[in-house]
N, C-alpha and C positions, 0 to 999 in steps of 0.2 A: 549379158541378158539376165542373171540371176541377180542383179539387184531388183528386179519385179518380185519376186518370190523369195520366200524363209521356210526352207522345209523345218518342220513341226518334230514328228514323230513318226514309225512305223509300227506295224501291226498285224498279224495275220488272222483273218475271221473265219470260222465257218460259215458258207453260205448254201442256200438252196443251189448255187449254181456249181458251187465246190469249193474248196479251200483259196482265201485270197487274200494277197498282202494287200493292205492298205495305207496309203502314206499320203500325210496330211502337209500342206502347204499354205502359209498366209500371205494373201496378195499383198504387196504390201502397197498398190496403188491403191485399190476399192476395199482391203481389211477385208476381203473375202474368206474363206477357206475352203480349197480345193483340194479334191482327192484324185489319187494316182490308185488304179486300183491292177494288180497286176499278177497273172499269171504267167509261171517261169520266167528268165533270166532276160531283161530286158537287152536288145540290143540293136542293130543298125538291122532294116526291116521288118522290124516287127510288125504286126496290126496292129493298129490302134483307133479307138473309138472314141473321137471330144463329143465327148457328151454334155448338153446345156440340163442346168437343173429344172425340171418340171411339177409343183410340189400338187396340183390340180391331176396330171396323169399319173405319176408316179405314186401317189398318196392314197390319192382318194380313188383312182379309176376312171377317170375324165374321160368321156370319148370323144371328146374334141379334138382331141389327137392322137399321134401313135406314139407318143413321149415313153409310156410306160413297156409296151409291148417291145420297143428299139431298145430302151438299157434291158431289159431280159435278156434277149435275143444276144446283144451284144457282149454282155459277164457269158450266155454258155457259148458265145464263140472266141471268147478268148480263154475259157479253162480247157476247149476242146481243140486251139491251135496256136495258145500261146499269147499272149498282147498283151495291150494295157486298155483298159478303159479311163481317159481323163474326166471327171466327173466334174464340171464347171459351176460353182454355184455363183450368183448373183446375176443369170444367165434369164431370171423368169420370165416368160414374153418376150423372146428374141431381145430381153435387154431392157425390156421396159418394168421393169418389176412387177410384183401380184397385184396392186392393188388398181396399175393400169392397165394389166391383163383382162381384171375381171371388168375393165370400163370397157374396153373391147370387145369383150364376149358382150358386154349389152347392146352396144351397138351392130355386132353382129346379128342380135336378134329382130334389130329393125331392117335388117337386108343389106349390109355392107360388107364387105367380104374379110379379109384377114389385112389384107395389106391397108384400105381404104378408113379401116378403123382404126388402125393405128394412127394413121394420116388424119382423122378426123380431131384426132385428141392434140395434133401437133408434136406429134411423136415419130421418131424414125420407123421404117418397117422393118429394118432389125439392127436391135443398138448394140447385137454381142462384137466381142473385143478379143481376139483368141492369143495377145501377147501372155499371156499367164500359161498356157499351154504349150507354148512352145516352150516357155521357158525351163515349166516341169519337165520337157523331152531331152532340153539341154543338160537337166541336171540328172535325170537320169542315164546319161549319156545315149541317148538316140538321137542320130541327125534322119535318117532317112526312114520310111514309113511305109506299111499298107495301111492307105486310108480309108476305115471305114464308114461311108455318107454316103448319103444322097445328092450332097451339098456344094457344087464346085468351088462355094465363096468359101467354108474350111478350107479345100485344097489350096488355093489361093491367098491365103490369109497366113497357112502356117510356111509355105512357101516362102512369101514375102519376111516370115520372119528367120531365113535361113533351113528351114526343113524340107530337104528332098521326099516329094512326095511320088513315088517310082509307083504306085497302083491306087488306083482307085476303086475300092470294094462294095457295090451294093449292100444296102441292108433294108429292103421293104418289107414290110410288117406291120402290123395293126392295123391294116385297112379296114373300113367301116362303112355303114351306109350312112352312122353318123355325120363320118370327119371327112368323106368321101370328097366335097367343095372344097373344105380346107387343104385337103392335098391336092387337089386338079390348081386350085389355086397358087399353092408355094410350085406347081412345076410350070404353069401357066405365066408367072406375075414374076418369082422369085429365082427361077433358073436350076431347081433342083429337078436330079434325073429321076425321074417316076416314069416305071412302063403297064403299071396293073391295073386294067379297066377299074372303073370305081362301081362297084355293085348298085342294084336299082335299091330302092327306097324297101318294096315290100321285101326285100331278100335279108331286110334288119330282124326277122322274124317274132318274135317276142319279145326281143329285148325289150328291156326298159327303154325310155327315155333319158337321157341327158341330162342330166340335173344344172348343169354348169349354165 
């Protein structure tokens, strides 16, 4: 499986979330490069978090999604019980990259929902590909996992490529009255576990607007 990937180099950072090794990977199907972000001693059940790169949530603050609020959440639950965060880049738009992200978000604004826009553009509704992730689980030596999603197709997907995935862990977060559609959506259309009523409209209180 590790001719998919070339690990790079490692590295340990300070972060706001606490001290984290980071270890860099080049895909060497898509020339990607993915990070292994990992707190204590990797091994057989660990948590782990594949996380798709977001550069719109994570960046800039997007509330189009909960992109940003989940890798939070997910770096202080793995300094506070161990795991890896997978950090997937070439992942933007379930796979369709930024700059047919942002064709999507326009057509969203004529009323089409997440899944319908992607489909309007002739695009899958999610083109991500999770062989580079397991592969980094292989090479770190983890076959079995607590998986961190919402997501059953990750379970599935790392499954299929040989990864016992023995628990499935919630992670909701960043709910909004913004992105409230967009999540009733991906659990309505796209099969992911969401159980958190989506707040009314006026409950957005001041917040700004959505730029996206």
């Amino acid at each position: 499986m590790n001719d998919r990937i070339r690990f790079e180099v490692e590295t340990t950072i300070p972060t706001v979330h606490g001290s984290l090794r980071f270890r860099a990977y080049t895909d060497l199907v898509t020339g990607d490069l993915h990070l292994a972000i990992i707190s204590g001693k990797p091994a057989d059940g660990t948590l782990v978090r594949v996380h798709s790169e977001c550069l719109t949530g994570e960046t800039f603050g997007s509330l189009k999604c909960e992109c940003g609020p989940q890798l939070d959440a997910a770096l202080d639950t793995i300094v506070r019980e161990n795991g890896i965060v997978l950090y997937l880049r070439g992942h933007e738009g379930r796979g369709i990259g930024l700059l047919n992200k942002l064709r999507a978000y326009a057509l969203q604004e004529e009323g089409l929902d997440t899944v319908d826009a992607n489909t309007a553009l002739g695009l899958p509704a999610d083109a991500r590909d999770y062989t580079a992730a397991a592969a980094m689980l292989d090479e770190l030596g983890v076959h079995s996992v607590r998986l961190l999603t919402n997501n059953p197709a990750k379970q599935q997907a790392l499954i299929a490529h040989g990864i016992d995935v023995t628990e499935r862990v919630p992670l909701e977060v960043g709910r909004t009255a913004e992105n409230a559609a967009y999540l009733d959506t991906k659990a309505a259309r796209m099969g992911h576990l969401l159980h958190v009523p989506s707040p009314r409209a006026d409950d957005a209180g001041d917040r700004a607007p959505s730029s996206d």
